[in-house]
PyMOL CGO cylinders between C-alpha atoms (Angstrom):
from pymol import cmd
from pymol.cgo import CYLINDER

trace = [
    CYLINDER, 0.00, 0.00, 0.00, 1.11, 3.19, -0.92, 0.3, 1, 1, 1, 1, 1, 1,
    CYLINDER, 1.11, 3.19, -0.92, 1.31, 6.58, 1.18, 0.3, 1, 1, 1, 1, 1, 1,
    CYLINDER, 1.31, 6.58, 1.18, -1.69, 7.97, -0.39, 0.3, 1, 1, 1, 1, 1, 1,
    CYLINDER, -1.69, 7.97, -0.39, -3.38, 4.31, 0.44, 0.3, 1, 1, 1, 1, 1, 1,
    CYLINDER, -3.38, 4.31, 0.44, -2.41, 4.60, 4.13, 0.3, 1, 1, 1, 1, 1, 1,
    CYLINDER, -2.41, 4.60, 4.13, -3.21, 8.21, 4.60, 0.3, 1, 1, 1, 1, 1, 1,
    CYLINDER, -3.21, 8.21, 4.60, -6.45, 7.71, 3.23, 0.3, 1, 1, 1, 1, 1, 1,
    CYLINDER, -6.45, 7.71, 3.23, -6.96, 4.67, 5.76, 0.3, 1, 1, 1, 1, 1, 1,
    CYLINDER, -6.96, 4.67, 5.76, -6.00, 6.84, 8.54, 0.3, 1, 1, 1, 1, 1, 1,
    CYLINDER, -6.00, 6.84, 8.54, -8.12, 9.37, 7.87, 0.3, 1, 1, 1, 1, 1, 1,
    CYLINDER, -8.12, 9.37, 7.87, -11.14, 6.76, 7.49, 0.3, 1, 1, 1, 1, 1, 1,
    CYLINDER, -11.14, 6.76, 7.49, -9.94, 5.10, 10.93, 0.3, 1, 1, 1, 1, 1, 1,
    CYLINDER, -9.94, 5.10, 10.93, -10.46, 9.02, 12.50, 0.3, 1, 1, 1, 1, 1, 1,
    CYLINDER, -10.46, 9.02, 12.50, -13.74, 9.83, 10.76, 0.3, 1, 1, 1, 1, 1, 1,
    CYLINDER, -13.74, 9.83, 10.76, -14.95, 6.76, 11.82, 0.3, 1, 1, 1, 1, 1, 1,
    CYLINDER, -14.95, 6.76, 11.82, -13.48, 7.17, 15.76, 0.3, 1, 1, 1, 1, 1, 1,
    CYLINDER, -13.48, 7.17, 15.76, -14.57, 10.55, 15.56, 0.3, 1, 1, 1, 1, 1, 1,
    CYLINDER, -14.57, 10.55, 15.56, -18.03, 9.02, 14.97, 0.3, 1, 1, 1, 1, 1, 1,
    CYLINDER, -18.03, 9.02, 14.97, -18.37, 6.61, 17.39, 0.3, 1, 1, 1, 1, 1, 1,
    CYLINDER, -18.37, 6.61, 17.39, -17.23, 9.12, 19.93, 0.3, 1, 1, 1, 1, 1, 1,
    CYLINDER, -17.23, 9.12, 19.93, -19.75, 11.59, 19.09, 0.3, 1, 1, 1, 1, 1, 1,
    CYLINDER, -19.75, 11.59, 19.09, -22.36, 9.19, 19.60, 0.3, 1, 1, 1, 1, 1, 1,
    CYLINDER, -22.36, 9.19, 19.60, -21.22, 7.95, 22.66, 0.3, 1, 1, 1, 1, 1, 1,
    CYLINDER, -21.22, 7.95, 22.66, -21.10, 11.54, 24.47, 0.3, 1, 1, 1, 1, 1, 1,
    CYLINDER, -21.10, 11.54, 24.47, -24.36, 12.59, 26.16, 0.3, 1, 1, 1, 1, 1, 1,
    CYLINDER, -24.36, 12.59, 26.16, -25.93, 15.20, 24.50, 0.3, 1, 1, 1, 1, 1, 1,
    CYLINDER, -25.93, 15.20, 24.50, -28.18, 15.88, 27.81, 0.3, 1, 1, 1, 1, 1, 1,
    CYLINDER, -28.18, 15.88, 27.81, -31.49, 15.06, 29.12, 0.3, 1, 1, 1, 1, 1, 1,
    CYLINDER, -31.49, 15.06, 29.12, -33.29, 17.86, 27.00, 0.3, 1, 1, 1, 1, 1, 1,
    CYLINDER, -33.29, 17.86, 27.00, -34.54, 19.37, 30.74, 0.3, 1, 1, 1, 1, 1, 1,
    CYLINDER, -34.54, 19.37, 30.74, -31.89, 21.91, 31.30, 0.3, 1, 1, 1, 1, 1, 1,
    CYLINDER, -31.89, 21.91, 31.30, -32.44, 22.06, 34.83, 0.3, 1, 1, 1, 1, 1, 1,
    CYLINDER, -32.44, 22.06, 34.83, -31.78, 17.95, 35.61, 0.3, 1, 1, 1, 1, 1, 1,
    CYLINDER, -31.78, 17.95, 35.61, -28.47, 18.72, 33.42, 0.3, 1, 1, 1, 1, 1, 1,
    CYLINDER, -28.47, 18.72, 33.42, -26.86, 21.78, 36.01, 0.3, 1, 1, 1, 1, 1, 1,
    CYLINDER, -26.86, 21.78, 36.01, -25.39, 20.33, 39.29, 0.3, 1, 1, 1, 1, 1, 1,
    CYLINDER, -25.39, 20.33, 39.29, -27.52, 19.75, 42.22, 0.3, 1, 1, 1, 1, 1, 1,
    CYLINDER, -27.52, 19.75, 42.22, -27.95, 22.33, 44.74, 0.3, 1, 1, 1, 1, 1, 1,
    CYLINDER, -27.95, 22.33, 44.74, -29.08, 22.19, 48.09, 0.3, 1, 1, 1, 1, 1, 1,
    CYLINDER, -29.08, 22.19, 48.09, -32.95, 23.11, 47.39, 0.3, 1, 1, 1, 1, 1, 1,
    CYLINDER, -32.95, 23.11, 47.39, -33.17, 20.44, 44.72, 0.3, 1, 1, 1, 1, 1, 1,
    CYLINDER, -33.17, 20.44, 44.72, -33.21, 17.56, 47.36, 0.3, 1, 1, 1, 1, 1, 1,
    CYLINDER, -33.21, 17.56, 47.36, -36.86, 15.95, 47.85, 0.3, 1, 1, 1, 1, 1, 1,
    CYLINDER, -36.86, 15.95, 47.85, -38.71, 16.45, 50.11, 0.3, 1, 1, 1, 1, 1, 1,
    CYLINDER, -38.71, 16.45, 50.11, -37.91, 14.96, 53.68, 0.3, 1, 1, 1, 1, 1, 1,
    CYLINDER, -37.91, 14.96, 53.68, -41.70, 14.36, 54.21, 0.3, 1, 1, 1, 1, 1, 1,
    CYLINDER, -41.70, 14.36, 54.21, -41.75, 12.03, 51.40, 0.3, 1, 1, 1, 1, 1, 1,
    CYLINDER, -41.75, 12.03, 51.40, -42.44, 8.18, 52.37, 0.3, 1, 1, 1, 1, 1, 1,
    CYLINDER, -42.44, 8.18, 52.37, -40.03, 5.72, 51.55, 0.3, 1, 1, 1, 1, 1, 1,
    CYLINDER, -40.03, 5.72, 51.55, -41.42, 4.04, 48.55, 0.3, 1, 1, 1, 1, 1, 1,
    CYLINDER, -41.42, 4.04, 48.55, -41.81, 7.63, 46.91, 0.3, 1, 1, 1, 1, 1, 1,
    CYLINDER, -41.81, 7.63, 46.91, -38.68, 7.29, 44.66, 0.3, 1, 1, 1, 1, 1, 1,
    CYLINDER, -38.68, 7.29, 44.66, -39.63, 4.06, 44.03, 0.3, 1, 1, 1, 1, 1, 1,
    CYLINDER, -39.63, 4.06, 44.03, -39.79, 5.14, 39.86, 0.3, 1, 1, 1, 1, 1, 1,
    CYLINDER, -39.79, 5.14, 39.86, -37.49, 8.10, 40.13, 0.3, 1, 1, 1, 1, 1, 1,
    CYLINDER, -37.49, 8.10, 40.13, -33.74, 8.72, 40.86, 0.3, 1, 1, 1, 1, 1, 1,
    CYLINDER, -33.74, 8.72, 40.86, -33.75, 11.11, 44.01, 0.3, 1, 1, 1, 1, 1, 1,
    CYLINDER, -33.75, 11.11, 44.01, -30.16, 11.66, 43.51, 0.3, 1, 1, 1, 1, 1, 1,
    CYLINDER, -30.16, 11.66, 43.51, -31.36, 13.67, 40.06, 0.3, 1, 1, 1, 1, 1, 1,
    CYLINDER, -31.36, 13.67, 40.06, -34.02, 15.63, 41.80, 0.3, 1, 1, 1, 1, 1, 1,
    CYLINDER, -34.02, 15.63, 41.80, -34.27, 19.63, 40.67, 0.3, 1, 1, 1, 1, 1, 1,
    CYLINDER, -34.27, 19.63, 40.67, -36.94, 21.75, 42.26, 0.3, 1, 1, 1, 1, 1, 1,
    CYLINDER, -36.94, 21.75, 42.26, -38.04, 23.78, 39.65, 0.3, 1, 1, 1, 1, 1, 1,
    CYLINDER, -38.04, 23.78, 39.65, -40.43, 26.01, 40.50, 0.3, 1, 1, 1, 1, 1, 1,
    CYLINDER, -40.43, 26.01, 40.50, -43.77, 26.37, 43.02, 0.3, 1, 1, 1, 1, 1, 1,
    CYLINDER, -43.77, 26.37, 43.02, -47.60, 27.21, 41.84, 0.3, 1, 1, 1, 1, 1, 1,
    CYLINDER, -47.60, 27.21, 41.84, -50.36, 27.40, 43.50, 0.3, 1, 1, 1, 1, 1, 1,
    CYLINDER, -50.36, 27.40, 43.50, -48.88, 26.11, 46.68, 0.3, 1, 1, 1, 1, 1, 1,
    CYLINDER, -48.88, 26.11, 46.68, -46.85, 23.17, 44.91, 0.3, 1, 1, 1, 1, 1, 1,
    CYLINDER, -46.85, 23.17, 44.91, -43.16, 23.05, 45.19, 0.3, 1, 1, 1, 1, 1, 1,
    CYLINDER, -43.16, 23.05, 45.19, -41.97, 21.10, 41.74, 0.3, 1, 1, 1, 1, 1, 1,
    CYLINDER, -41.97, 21.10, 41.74, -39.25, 18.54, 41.20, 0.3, 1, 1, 1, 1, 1, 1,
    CYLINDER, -39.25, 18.54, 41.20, -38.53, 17.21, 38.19, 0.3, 1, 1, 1, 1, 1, 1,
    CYLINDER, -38.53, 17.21, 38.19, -36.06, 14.17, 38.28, 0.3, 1, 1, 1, 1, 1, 1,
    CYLINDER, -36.06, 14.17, 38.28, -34.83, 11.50, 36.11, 0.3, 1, 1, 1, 1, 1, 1,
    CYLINDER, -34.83, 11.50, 36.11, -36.56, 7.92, 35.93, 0.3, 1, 1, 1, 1, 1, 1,
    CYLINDER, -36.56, 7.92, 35.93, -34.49, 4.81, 37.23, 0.3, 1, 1, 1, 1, 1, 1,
    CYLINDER, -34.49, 4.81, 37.23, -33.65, 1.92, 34.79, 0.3, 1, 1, 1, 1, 1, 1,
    CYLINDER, -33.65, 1.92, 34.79, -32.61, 4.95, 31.56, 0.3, 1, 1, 1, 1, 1, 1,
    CYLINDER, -32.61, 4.95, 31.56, -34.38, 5.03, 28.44, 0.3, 1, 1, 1, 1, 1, 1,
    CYLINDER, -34.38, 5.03, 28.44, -34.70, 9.00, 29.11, 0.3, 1, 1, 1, 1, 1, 1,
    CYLINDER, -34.70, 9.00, 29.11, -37.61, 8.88, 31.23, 0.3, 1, 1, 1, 1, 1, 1,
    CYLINDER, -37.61, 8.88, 31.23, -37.98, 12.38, 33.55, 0.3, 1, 1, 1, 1, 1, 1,
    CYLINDER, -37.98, 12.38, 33.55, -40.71, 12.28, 36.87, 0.3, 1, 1, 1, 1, 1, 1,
    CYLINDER, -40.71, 12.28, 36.87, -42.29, 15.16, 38.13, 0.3, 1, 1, 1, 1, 1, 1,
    CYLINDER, -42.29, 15.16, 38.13, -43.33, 15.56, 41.90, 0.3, 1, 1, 1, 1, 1, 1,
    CYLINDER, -43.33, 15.56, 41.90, -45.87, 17.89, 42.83, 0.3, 1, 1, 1, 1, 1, 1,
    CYLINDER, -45.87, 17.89, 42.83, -45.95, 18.08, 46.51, 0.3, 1, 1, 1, 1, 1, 1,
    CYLINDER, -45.95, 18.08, 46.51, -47.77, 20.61, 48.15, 0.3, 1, 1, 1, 1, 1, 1,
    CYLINDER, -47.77, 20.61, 48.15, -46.56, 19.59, 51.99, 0.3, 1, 1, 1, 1, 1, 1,
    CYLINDER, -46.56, 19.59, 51.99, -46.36, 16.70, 53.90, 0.3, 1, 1, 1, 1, 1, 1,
    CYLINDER, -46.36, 16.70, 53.90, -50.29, 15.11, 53.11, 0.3, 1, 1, 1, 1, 1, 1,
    CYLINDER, -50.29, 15.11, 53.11, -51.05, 12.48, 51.41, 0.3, 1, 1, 1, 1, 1, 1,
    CYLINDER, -51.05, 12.48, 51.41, -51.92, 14.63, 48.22, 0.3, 1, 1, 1, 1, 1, 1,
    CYLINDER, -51.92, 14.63, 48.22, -48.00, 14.77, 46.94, 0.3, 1, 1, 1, 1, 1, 1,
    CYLINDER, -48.00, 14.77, 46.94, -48.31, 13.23, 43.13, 0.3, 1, 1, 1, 1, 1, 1,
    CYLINDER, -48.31, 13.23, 43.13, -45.09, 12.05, 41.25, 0.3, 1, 1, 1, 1, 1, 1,
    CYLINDER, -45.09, 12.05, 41.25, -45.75, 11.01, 37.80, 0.3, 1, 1, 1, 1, 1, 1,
    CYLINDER, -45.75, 11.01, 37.80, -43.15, 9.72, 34.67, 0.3, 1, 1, 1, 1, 1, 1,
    CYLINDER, -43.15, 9.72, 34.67, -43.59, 9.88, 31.11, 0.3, 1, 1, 1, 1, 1, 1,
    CYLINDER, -43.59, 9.88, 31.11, -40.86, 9.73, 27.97, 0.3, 1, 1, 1, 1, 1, 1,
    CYLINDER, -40.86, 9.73, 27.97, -38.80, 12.45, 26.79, 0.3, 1, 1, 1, 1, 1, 1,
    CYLINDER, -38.80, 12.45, 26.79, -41.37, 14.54, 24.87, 0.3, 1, 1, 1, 1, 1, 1,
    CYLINDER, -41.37, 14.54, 24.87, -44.07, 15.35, 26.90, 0.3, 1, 1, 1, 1, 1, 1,
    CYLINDER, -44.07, 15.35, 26.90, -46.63, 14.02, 29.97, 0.3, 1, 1, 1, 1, 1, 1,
    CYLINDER, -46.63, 14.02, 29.97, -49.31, 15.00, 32.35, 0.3, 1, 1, 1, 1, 1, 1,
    CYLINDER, -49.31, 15.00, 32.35, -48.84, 14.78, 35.54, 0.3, 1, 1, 1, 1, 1, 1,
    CYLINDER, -48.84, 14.78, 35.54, -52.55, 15.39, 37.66, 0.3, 1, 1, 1, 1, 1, 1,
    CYLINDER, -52.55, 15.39, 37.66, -53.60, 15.24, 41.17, 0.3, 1, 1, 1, 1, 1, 1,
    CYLINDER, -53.60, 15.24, 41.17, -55.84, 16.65, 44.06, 0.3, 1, 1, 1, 1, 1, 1,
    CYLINDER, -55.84, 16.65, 44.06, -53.55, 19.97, 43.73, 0.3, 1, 1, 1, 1, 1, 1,
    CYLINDER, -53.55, 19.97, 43.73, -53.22, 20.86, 40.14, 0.3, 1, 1, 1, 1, 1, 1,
    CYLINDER, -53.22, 20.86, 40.14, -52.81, 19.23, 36.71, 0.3, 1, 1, 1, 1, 1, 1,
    CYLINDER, -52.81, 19.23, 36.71, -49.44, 19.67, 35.34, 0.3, 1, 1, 1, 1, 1, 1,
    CYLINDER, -49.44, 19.67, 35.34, -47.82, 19.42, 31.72, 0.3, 1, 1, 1, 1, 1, 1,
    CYLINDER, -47.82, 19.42, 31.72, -44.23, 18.40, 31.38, 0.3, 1, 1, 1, 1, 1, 1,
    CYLINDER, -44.23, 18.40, 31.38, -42.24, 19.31, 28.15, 0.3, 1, 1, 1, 1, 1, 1,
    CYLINDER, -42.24, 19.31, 28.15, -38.43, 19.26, 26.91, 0.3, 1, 1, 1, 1, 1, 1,
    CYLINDER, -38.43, 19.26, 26.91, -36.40, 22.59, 26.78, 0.3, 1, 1, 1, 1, 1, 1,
    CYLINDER, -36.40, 22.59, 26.78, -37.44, 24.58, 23.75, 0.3, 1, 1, 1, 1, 1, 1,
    CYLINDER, -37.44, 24.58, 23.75, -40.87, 22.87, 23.20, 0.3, 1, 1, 1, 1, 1, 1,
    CYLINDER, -40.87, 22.87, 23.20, -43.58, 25.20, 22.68, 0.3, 1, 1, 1, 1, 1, 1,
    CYLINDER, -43.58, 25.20, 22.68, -46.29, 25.58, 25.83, 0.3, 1, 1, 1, 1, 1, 1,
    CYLINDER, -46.29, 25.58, 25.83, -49.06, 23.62, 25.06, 0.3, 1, 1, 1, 1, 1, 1,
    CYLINDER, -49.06, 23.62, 25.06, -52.16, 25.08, 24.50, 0.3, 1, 1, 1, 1, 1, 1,
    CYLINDER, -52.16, 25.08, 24.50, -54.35, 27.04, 26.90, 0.3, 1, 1, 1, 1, 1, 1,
    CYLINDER, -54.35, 27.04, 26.90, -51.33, 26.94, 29.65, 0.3, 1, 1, 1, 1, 1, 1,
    CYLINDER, -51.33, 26.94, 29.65, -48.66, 28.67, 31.35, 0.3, 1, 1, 1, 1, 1, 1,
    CYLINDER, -48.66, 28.67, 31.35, -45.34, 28.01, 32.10, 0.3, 1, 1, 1, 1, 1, 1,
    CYLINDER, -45.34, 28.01, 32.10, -45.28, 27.62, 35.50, 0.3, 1, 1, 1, 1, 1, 1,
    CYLINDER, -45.28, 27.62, 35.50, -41.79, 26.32, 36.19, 0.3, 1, 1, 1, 1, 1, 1,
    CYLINDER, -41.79, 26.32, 36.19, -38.70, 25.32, 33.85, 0.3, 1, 1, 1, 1, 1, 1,
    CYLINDER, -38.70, 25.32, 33.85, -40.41, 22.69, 31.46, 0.3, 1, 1, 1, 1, 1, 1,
    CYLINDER, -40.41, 22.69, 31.46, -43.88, 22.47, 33.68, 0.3, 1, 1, 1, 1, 1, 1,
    CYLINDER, -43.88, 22.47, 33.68, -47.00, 24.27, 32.26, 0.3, 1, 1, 1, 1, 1, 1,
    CYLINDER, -47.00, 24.27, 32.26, -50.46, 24.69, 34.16, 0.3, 1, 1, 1, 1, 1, 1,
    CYLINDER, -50.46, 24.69, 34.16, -53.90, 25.67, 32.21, 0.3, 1, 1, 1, 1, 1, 1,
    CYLINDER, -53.90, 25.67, 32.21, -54.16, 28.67, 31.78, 0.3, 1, 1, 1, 1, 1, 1,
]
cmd.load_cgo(trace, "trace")
């Protein structure tokens, strides 16, 4: 093989490197606040029983906003495949919801409010508000 035959080899052995790298690097969650670094506020909340982050990493937990009396936590599923939770938990009663959905978009409803979860840059859905970082309320 000539020189031209093994530079063209090498630089088909760094394309395709180059590749494989770039899909192996996490391009984020698409929730912008479950990809900044935890802060003290973002832990759950200690009222919570045990069994509450039964579906949900609490290590990933990011309060994101409060409305109408609900403090907000959105957090990433357990077992991958890019599901996110949202708590809505009010205070220590039994009326604290969490709810998980895929990537896109879910509802999240309970006794205290009805709650629409969306990735960074989606549009607010219909007759809502953004309430919190990703989390819209009807209007």
């Amino acid at each position: 093989m000539g020189s031209t035959g093994k530079l063209a080899s090498l630089v088909g052995v760094g394309l395709l490197a180059a590749l494989t790298l770039t899909g192996c690097i996490n391009q984020g969650s698409g929730f912008a606040a479950l990809d900044r670094e935890a802060e003290p506020s973002d832990a759950m909340p200690a009222g919570l029983p045990d069994y509450a982050d039964d579906d949900l990493d609490p290590m990933s937990s990011r309060f994101v906003g409060e409305h109408n009396g609900n403090a907000l936590y959105l957090a990433k599923g357990k077992g991958g495949g890019g599901r996110i939770c949202l708590l809505i938990y009010p205070d220590d009663s039994a009326s604290w919801v969490i709810g998980c959905g895929g990537a896109l978009e879910f509802r999240v409803g309970g006794p205290t409010g009805d709650y629409t979860v969306r990735p960074d840059g989606a549009p607010a859905p219909e007759h809502s508000i953004e309430v919190a970082t990703n989390v819209f309320a009807p209007e």
